[in-house]
NUFI-118492 format. One record per residue (C-alpha): residue in one letter; x, y, z. Coordinates in steps of 0.1 Angstrom, whole numbers, padded with zeros to 4 digits, always signed. Layout:
// NUFI-118492
AXYZ...
//
This chain:
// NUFI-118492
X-0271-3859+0971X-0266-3857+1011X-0227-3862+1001X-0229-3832+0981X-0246-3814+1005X-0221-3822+1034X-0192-3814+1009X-0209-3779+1007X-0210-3773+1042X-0178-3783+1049X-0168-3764+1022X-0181-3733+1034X-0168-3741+1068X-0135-3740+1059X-0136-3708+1035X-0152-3688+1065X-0123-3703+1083X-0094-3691+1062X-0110-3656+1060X-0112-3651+1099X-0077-3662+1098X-0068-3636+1071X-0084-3611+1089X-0068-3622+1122X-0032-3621+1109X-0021-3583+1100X+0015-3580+1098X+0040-3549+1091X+0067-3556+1065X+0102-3547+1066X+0107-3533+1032X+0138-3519+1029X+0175-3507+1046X+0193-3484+1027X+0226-3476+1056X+0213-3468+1091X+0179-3461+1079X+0147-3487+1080X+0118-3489+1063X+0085-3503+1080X+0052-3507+1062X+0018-3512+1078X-0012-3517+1051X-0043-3516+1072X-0077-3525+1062X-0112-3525+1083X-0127-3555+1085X-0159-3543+1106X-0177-3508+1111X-0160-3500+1148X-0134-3478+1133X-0105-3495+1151X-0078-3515+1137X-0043-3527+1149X-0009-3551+1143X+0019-3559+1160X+0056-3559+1149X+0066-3593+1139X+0103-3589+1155X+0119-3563+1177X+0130-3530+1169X+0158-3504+1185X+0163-3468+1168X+0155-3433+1162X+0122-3427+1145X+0134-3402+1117X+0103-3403+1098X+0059-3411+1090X+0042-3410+1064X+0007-3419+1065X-0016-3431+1031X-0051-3430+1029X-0069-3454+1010X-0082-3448+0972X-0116-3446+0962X-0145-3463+0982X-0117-3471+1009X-0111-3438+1018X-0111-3436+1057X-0125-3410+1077X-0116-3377+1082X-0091-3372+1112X-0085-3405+1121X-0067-3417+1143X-0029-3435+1144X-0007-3444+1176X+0024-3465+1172X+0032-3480+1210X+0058-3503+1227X+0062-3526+1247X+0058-3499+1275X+0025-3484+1265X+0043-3454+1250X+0032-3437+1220X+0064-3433+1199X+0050-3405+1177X+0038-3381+1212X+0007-3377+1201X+0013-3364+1165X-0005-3392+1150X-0040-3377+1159X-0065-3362+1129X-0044-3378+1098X-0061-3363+1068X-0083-3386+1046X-0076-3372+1013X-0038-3370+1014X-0005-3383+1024X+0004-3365+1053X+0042-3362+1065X+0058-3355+1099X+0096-3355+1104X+0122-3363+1128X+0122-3335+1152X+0090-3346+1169X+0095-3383+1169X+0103-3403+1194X+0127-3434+1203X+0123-3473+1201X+0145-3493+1220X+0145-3533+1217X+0108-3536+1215X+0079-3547+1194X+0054-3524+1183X+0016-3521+1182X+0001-3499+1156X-0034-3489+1166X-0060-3472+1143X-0090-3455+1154X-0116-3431+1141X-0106-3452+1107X-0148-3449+1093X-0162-3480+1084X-0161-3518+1069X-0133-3516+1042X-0117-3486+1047X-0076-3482+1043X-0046-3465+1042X-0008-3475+1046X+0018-3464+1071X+0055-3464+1067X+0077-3458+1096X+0114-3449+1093X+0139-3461+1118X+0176-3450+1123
//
């Protein structure tokens, strides 16, 4: 019986392990190339009630942003109203200038080329905030040229 019980507890130990390591890993995915033109994804999910949420680019990146479109969630996930998205470099800079602010909760919201900024050879960091609470989503995908 004290077997059994250790083989719980280690049990458990590890499972809380693997899902702090889940939550710990957040990566953007390169989906697509279709000429000049990249695709970047960013699914983000809350996985506590401050609001905030962020990721890092996996691999450096040089190019015109052309394009964002940014995803709310579905259903309960739905995150608040007006949050918050900046997409930085290596440098601190926002690459969207600010237009990421008060993204709509209830539908995919669009801004195009015009107002978008450059990368040039760095990683970046996307940063959610004002995002609502524990479970909360949406998805980002960033164009590059």
């Amino acid at each position: 019986m004290r077997v059994v019980k250790y083989l719980f507890l280690i049990l458990g130990i590890l499972c809380f392990a693997v899902i702090a390591l889940a939550q710990s890993t957040k990566t953007t995915t390169e989906i697509f190339t279709v000429g000049t033109v990249r695709m970047i994804r960013y699914n983000w999910h809350l996985y506590n009630s401050s609001g905030v949420d962020s990721c890092i680019s996996t691999k450096a990146i040089s190019g015109k942003v052309v394009g964002l479109v940014t995803v709310p969630g579905e259903g309960s996930s739905i995150p608040s109203d007006n949050w918050d998205l900046e997409i930085k470099d290596e440098n601190g800079i926002d690459i969207l200038w600010g237009l990421g602010a008060n993204r709509d909760s209830a539908a995919t919201a669009y801004i195009i080329a015009d107002s978008l900024g450059y990368i040039v050879q760095s990683k970046l960091v996307f940063l959610i905030t004002n995002g609502g609470a524990y479970g909360d989503s949406g998805a980002i995908y960033l164009y590059i040229q």
